[in-house]
C-alpha positions as CSV (number, residue, x, y, z in Angstrom):
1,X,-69.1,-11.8,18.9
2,X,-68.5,-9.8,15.7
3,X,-65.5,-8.5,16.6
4,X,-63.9,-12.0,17.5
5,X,-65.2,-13.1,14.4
6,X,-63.5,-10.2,12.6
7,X,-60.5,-10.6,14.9
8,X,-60.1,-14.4,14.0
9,X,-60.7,-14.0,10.3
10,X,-57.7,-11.8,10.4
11,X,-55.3,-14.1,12.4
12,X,-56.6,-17.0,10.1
13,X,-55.6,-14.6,7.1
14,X,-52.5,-13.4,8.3
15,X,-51.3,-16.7,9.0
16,X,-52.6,-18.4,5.6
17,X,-50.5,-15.1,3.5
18,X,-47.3,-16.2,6.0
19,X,-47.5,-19.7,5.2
20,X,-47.8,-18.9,1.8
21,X,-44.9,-16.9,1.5
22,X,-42.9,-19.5,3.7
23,X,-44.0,-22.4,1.2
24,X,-42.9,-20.4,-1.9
25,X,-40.1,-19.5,-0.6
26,X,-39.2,-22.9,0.1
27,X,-40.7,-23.9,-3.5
28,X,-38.0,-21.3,-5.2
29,X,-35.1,-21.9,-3.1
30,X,-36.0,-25.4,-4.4
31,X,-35.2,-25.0,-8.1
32,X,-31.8,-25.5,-9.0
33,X,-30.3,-22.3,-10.5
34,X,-33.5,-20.3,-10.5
35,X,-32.8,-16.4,-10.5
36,X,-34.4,-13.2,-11.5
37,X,-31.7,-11.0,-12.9
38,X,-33.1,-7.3,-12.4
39,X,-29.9,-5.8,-12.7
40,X,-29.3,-3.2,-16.0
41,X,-26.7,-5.0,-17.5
42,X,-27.3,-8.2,-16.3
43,X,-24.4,-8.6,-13.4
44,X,-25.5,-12.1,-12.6
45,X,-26.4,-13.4,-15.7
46,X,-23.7,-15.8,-16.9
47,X,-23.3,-16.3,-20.9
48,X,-23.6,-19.1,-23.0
49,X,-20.1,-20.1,-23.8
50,X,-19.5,-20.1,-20.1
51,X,-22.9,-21.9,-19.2
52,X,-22.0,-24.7,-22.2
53,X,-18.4,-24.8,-20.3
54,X,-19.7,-25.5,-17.0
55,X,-22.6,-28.0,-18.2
56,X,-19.9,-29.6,-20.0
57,X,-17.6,-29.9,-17.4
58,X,-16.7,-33.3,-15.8
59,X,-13.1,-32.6,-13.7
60,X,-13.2,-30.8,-10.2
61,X,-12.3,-27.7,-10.2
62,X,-10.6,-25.8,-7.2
63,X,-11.1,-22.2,-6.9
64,X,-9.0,-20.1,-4.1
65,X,-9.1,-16.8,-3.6
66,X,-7.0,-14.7,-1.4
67,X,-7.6,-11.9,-0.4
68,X,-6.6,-8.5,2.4
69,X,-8.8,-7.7,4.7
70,X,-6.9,-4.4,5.3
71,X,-6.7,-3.1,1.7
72,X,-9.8,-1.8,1.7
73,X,-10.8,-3.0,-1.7
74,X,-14.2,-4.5,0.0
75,X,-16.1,-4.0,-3.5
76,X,-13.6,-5.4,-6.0
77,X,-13.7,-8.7,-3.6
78,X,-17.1,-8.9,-3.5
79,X,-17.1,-8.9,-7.1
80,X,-14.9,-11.6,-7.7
81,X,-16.6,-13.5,-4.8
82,X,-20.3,-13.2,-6.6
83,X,-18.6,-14.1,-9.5
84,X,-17.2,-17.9,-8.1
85,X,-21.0,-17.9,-6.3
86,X,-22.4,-18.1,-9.7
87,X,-20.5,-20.8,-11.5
88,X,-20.7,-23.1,-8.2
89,X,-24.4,-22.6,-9.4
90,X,-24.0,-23.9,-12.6
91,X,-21.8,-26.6,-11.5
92,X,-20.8,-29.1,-8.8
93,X,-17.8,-29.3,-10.4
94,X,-17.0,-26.1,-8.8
95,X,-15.5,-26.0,-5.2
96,X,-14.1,-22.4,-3.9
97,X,-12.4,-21.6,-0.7
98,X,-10.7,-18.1,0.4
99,X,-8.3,-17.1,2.4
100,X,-7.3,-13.8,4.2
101,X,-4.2,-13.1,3.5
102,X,-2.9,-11.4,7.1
103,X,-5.1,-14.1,8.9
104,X,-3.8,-17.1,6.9
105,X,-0.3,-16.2,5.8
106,X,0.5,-19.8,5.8
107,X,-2.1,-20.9,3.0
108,X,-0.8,-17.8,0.6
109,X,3.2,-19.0,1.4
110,X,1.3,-22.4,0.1
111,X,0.4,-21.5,-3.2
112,X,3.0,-18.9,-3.7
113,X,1.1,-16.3,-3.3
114,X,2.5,-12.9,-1.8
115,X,-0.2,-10.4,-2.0
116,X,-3.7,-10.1,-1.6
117,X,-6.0,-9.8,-4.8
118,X,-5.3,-13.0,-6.3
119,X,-7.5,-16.0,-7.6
120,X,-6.5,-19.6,-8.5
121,X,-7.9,-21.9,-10.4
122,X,-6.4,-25.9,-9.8
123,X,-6.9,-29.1,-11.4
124,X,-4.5,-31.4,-9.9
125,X,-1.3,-29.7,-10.5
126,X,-2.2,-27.5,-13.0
127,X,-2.8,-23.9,-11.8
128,X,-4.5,-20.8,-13.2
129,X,-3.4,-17.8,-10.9
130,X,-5.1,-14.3,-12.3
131,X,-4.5,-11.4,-10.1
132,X,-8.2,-9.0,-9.3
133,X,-6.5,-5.8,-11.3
134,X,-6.7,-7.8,-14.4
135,X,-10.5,-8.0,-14.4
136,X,-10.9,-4.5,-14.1
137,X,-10.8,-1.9,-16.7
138,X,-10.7,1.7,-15.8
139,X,-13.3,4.3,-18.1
140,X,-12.8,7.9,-19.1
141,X,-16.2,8.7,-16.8
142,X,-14.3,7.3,-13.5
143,X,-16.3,4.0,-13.7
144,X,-15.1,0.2,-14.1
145,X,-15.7,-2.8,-16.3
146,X,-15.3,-6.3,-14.9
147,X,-14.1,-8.9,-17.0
148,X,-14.1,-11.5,-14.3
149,X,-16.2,-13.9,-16.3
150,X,-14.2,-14.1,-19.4
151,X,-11.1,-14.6,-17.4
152,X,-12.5,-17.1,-15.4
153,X,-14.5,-19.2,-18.1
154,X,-11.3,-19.2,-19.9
155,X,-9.0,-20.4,-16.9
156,X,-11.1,-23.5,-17.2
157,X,-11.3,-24.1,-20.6
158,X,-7.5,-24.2,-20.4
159,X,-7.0,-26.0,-17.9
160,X,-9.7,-29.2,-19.2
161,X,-8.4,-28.9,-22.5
162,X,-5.6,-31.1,-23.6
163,X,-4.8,-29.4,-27.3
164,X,-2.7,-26.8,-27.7
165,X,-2.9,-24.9,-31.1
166,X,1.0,-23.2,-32.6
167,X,0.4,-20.1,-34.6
168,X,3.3,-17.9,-36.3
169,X,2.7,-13.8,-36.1
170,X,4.8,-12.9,-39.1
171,X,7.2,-10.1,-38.6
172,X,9.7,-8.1,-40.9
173,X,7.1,-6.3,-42.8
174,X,6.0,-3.3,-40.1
175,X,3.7,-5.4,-38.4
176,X,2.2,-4.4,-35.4
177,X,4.7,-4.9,-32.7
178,X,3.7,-7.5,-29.9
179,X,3.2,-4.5,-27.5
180,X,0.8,-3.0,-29.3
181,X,-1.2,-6.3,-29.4
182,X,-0.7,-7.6,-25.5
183,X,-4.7,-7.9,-25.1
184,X,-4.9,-10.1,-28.2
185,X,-2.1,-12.0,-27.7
186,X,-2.8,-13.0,-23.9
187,X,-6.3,-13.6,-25.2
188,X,-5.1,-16.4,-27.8
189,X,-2.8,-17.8,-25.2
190,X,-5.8,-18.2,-22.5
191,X,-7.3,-19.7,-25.1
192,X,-4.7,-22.8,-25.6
193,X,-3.5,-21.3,-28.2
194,X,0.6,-21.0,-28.2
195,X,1.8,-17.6,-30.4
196,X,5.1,-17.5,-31.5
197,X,6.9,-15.1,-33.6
198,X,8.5,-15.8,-37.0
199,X,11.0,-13.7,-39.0
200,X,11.5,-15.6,-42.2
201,X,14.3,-13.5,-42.3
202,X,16.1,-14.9,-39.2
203,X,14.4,-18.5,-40.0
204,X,14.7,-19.2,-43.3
205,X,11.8,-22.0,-43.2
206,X,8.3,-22.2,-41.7
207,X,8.8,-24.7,-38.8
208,X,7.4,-27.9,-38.8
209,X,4.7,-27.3,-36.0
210,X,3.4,-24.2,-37.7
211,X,-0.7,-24.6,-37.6
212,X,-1.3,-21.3,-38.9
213,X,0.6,-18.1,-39.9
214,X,-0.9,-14.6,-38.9
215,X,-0.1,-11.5,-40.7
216,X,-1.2,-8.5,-39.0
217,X,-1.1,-4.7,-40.6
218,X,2.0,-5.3,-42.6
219,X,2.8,-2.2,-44.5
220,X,5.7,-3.9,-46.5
221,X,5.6,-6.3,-48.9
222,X,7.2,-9.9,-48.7
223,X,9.8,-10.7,-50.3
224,X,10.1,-13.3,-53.2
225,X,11.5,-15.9,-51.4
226,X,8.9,-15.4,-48.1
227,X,6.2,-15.6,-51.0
228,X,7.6,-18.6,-51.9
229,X,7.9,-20.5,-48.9
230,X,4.5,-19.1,-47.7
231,X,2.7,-20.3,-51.1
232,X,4.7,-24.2,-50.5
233,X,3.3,-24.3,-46.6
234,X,-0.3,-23.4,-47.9
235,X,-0.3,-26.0,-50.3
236,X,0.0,-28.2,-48.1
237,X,-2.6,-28.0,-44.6
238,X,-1.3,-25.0,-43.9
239,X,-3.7,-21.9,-43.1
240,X,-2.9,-18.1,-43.0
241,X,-4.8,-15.5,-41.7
242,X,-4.5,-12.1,-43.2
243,X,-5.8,-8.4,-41.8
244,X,-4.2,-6.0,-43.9
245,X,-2.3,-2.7,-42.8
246,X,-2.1,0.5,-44.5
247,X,0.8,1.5,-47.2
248,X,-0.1,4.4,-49.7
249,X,1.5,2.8,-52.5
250,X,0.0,-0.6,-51.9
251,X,-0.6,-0.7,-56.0
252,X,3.0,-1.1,-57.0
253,X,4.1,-2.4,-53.7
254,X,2.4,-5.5,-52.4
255,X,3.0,-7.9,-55.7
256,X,3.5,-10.9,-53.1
257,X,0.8,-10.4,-50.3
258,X,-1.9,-9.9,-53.4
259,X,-0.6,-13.0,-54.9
260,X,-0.6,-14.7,-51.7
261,X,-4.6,-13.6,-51.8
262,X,-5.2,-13.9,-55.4
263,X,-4.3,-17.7,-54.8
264,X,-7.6,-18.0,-52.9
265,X,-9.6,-15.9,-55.2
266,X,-9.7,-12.8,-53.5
267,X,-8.2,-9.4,-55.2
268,X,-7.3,-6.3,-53.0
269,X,-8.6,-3.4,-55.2
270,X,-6.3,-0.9,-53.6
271,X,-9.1,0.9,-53.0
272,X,-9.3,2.7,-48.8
273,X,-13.4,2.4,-47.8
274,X,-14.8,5.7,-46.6
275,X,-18.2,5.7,-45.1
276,X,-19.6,8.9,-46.4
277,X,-22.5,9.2,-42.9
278,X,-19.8,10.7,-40.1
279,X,-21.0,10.3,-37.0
280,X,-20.3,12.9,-34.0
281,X,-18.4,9.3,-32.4
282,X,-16.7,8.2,-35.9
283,X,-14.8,9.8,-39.0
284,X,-15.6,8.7,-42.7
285,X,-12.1,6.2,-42.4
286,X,-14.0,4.0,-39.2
287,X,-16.2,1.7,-40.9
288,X,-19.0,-0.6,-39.0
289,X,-19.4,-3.2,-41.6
290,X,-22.3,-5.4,-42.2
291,X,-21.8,-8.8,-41.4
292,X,-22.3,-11.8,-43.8
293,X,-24.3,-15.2,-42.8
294,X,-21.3,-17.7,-41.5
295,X,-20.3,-19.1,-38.4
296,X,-17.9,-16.6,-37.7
297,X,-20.7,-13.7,-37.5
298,X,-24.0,-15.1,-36.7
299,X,-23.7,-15.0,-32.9
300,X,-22.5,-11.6,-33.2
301,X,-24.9,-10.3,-35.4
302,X,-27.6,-11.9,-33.4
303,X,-26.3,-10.1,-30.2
304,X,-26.4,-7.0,-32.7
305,X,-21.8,-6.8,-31.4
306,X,-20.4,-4.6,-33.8
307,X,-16.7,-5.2,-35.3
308,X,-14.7,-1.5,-36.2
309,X,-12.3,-1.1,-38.9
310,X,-9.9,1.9,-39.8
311,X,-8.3,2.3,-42.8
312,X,-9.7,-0.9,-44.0
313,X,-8.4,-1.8,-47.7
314,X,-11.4,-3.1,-50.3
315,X,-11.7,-6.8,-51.4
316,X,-13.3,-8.6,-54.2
317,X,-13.9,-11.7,-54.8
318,X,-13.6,-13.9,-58.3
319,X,-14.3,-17.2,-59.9
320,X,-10.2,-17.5,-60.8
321,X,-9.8,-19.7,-57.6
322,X,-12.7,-22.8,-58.2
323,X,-11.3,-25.2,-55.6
324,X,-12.0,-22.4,-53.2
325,X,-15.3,-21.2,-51.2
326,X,-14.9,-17.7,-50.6
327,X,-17.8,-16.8,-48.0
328,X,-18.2,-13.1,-47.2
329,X,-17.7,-11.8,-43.3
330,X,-17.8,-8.1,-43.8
331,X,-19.2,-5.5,-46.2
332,X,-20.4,-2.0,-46.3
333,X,-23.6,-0.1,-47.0
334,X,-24.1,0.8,-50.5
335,X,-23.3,4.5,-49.5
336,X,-19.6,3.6,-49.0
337,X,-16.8,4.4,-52.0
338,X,-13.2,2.8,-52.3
339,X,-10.8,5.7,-52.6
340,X,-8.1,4.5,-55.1
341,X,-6.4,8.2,-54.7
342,X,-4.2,7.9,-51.8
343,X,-2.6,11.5,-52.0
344,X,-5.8,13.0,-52.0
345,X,-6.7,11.2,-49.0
346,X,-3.7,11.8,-47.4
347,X,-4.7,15.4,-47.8
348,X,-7.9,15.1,-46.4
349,X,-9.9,15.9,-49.3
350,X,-11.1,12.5,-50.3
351,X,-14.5,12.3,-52.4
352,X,-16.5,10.0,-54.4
353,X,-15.6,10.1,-58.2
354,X,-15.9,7.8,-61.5
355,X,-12.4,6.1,-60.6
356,X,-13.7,4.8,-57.2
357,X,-15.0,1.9,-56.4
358,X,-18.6,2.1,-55.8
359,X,-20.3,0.6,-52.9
360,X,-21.4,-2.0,-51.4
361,X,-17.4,-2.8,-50.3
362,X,-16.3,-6.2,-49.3
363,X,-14.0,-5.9,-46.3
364,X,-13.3,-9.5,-45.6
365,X,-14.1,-13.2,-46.5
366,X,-13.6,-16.8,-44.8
367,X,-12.1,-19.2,-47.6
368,X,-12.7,-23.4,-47.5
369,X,-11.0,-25.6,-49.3
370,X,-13.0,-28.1,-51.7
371,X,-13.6,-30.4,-48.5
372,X,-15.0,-27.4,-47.0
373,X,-12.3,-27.3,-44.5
374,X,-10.9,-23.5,-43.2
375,X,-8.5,-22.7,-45.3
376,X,-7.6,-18.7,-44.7
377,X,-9.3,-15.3,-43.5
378,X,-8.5,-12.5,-45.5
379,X,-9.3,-9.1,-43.9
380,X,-9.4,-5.7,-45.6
381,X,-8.0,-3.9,-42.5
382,X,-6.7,-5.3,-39.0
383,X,-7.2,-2.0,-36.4
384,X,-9.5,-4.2,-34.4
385,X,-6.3,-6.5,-32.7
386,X,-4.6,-3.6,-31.2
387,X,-5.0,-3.2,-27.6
388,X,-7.1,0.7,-28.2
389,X,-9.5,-1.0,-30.2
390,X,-10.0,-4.4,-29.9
391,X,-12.3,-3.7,-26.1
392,X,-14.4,-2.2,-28.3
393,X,-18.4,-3.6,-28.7
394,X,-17.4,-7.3,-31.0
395,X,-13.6,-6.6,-31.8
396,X,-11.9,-9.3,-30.1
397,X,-15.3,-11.3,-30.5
398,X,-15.1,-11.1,-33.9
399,X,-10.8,-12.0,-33.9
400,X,-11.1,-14.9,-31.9
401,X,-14.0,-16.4,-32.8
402,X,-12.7,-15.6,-37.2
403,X,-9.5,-17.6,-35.5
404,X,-11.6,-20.6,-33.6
405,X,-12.9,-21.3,-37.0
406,X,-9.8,-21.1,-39.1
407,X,-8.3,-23.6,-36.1
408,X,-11.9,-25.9,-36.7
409,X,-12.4,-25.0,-33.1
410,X,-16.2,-25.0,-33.1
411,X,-16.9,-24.8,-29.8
412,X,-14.6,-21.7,-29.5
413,X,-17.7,-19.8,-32.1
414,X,-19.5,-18.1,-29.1
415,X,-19.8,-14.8,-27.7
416,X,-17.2,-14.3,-25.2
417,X,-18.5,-13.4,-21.6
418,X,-19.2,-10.1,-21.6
419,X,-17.7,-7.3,-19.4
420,X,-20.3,-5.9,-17.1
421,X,-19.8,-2.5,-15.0
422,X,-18.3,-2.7,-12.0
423,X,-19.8,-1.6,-8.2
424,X,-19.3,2.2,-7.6
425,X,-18.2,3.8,-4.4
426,X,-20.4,6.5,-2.6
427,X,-18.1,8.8,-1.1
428,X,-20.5,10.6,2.0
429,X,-19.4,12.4,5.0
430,X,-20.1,11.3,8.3
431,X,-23.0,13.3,8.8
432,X,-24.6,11.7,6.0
433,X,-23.8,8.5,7.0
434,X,-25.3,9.6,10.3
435,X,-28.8,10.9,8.3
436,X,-28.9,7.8,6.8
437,X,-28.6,5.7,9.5
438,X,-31.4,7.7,11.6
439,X,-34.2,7.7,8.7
440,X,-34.0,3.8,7.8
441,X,-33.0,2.4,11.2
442,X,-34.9,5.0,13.7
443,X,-37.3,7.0,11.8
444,X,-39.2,4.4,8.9
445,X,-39.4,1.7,11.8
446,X,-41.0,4.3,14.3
447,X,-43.1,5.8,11.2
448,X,-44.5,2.4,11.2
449,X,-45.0,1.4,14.7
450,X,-47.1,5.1,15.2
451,X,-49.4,4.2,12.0
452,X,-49.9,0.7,12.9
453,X,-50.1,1.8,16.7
454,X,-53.1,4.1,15.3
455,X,-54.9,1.7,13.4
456,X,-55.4,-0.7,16.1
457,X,-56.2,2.2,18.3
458,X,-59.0,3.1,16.2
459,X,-60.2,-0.3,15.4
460,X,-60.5,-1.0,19.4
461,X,-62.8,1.9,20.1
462,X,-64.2,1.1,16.7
């Protein structure tokens, strides 16, 4: 009688804990969006400009993928495929479809597609096509970022949106040359924002649909009559964005671009910052400045992103411009010095003496006009656009979020998705695979039929 007792208290048991587990599992599957995401760099959790995207969106969204069964990129497809599977959590909006490419030729020849690795993103007849080797970023160590959410939050934002901003990159100065900014420029342009060159030179004028003018790493001066026609456009709603280059007789030789800046309050002291704690990862010229308390820097200091600078060129700021609010973005520990001798660093043999300039060093303000409306962003050193750097921790964070708010684009202030590292490949031999195979599919099951085999054996004669 015991033993049926004890034998039906079990059953009962065994069913209640199933039941249990069914009805929770039920419960969670249940809950809209609910997931625990236990992976290290949080593969499946999406960010907040791209959750605020999706909640906000309110057009349908087609997603189609298409992909090669026979290219053996199995990993870089799922990828992109858990990728979709998220936002179609966050969003009914969201429909996806895919398509193998040499089982449904007919579908690719559709969409003008003509290899495999490809995604689309359609609203009516406006198409986002972004092949899978752009979302992937190859490392020194052999392993991959994935960048498939930033691409993909920004396919939509440009397709819903209906504004489209025109900015100018000034050139004739020894700018950096488009090629050497291709991540930064693509980034703007996925961002609705249409970059155009502009030699004043060739020109002669600023063009009427000029929203703002970017001058990036000039080593030259302007000229009298660029200053001119610069200093006319900003009196009017014009904005400029400055992130200054490098030229070793910057003292004598920039009269127009620190006039330009001086109109705005805000005096280049000639001075190059050297961060006197080198690091076994950064030399005394790479400078990870402290950020200020505005818009522009609050998400990434929250996120603890930081923004690097080289050769970055010492700003101050004065009372000379009172119609202006000069708020600061980015300064240096108190440890910092301005070098003001330029030979001697060129000689590498740069150190801190009574005609420095003495630390903390401002590196870059945000100026509003007396409506408190952006006006510019003057930067002491512009390293962080160029396509070595600007992958690096808050860089093109901190350049296209400086830009969003120069552009009044509020919503664009967020933290851009960040990468996360891709899947890895484990290269094993066939008689590993063969080990593997007999110890979780042969030898754990039986391991576990003999002990539970046992137990009941002794509970019977028990």
């Amino acid at each position: 009688m015991n033993k049926w007792i004890r034998g039906t208290n079990a059953t009962v048991l065994s069913i209640a804990v199933i039941g249990i587990f069914i009805i929770l599992t039920i419960f969670l599957h249940s809950l809209k969006g609910f997931q625990v995401d236990l992976t290290k760099n949080k593969n499946f959790t999406l960010s907040e400009q791209t959750t605020a995207a999706l909640k906000n969106l309110n057009q349908d969204i087609h997603v189609i993928a298409f992909t090669n069964s026979g290219d053996g990129n199995d990993f870089v497809t799922r990828q992109v495929t858990d990728m979709v599977a998220e936002y179609k959590k966050q969003s009914s909006k969201i429909t996806y479809d895919e398509y193998d490419m040499l089982k449904q030729p007919s579908m690719a020849k559709q969409y003008g597609v003509d290899q495999g690795g490809t995604i689309i993103f359609e609203l009516g007849t406006k198409k986002q096509n972004i092949n899978f080797y752009e979302l992937f970023v190859g490392q020194q160590d052999g392993s991959y970022t994935f960048s498939g959410e930033e691409k993909f939050t920004q396919a939509i934002q440009s397709l819903t949106s209906t504004e489209k901003h025109t900015v100018y990159l000034l050139s004739g100065h020894q700018e950096y040359p488009a090629s050497a900014m291709s991540i930064f420029k693509s980034s703007l342009a996925a961002a609705n924002y249409d970059v155009k060159d502009l030699n004043l030179y060739v020109e002669g004028k600023i063009p009427d649909d000029a929203q703002m003018l970017m001058l990036l790493g000039p080593t030259n001066d302007l000229n009298d009559k660029e200053a001119e026609l610069i200093q006319t456009y900003l009196k009017g709603k014009g904005k400029i964005y400055i992130a200054l280059g490098f030229n070793k007789d910057m003292t004598t030789k920039w009269k127009n671009i620190d006039a330009i800046m001086k109109t705005y309050g805000v005096q280049d002291q000639h001075a190059i910052a050297i961060e006197t704690k080198q690091t076994s990862l950064y030399d005394p010229l790479t400078i990870i400045p402290e950020y200020g308390s505005h818009d522009i820097t609050n998400k990434l200091s929250n996120n603890n992103l930081i923004t690097m600078l080289s050769l970055a060129v010492s700003l101050n700021a004065d009372e000379s411009a009172p119609d202006y609010t000069k708020s600061l973005l980015l300064t240096t520990t108190d440890k910092a010095y301005g070098e003001t001798d330029i030979n001697l660093l060129a000689q590498n043999k740069t150190k801190q003496d009574v005609t420095d300039v003495k630390g903390p060093l401002n590196l870059g303000y945000a100026i509003s006009d007396k409506d408190n409306k952006p006006k510019a962003v003057i930067l002491g050193g512009s390293t962080f656009v160029l396509d070595e750097d600007i992958q690096n921790q808050g860089n093109k964070d901190f350049a296209l979020n400086s830009i969003g708010w120069l552009q009044e684009q509020k919503d664009q202030i967020t933290i851009r998705p960040r990468q996360g590292d891709a899947y890895q490949q484990a290269m094993i031999t066939p008689s590993q695979a063969n080990t593997i195979f007999l110890i979780t599919i042969v030898f754990l099951p039986l391991l576990f039929l003999v002990i539970g085999g046992l137990i009941w054996w002794r509970r019977r004669r028990g």
